[in-house]
N, C-alpha and C positions, 0 to 999 in steps of 0.2 A: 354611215357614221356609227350606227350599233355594232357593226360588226369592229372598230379602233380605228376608222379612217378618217386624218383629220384633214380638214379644211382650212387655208387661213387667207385674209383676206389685205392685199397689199395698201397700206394705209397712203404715201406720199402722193399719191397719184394713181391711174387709172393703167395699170399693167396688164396687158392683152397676150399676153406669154403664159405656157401653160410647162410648167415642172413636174412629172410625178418621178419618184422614187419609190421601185418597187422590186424587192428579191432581187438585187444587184443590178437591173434593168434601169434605164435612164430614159424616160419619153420627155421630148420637148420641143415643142412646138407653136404653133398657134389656133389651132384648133378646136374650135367651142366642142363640148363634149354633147351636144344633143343633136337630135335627128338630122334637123337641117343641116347643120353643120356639117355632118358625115358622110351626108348623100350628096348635097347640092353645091357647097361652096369650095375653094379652091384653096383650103388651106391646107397648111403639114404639119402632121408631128412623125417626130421621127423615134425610131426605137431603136439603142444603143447599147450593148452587152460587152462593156469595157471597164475592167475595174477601174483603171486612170480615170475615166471621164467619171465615173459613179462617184466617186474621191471629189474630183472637181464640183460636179452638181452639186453633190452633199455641201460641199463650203460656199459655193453661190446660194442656194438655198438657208441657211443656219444665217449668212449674213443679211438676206433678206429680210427673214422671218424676225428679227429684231426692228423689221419697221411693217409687222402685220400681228392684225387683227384675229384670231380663232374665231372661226365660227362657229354658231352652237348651234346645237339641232333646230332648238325652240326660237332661232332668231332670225338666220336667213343670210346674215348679212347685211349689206347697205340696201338691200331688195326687198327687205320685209319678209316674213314670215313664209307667206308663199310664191316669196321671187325665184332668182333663176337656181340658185341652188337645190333649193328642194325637189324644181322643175327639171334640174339635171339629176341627181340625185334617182328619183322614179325612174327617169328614161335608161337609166342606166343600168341600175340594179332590180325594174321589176320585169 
């Protein structure tokens, strides 16, 4: 999150779908971002290098994002301070 990477957190409901947008690249998937996840469970995210779909994500996303929450570094989320964000967060980037 230091480095400008934001986080936001789907308010209506409990959304188990994972969107990044990055350098025209499109991930999307369901895929918990921590170890387990990565190693042990059977989920996908998929990686996409089409401007059309980047186009589409981006406006799935922006229409989303008007029913989410940012999360802040100091907060966590609905998880508390050292819930899974932060806990994702470490595994990720240390």
């Amino acid at each position: 999150m230091k480095a400008g990477v934001e986080i936001y957190e789907y308010q209506p409901q409990i959304l188990h779908a994972k969107l990044i947008l990055s350098d025209g690249a499109v991930y999307a998937g369901s895929s918990n971002l921590d170890i387990r996840s990565l190693n042990l469970n059977y989920e996908l995210m998929l990686r996409l290098e089409d401007e059309t779909v980047a186009v589409e994500a981006r406006e799935i996303f922006e229409r989303l994002l008007k029913h989410s929450r940012r999360i802040e570094p100091d907060h966590g989320g609905s998880h508390g301070p050292s819930g899974s964000v932060g806990k994702i967060t470490g595994r990720i980037f240390c």
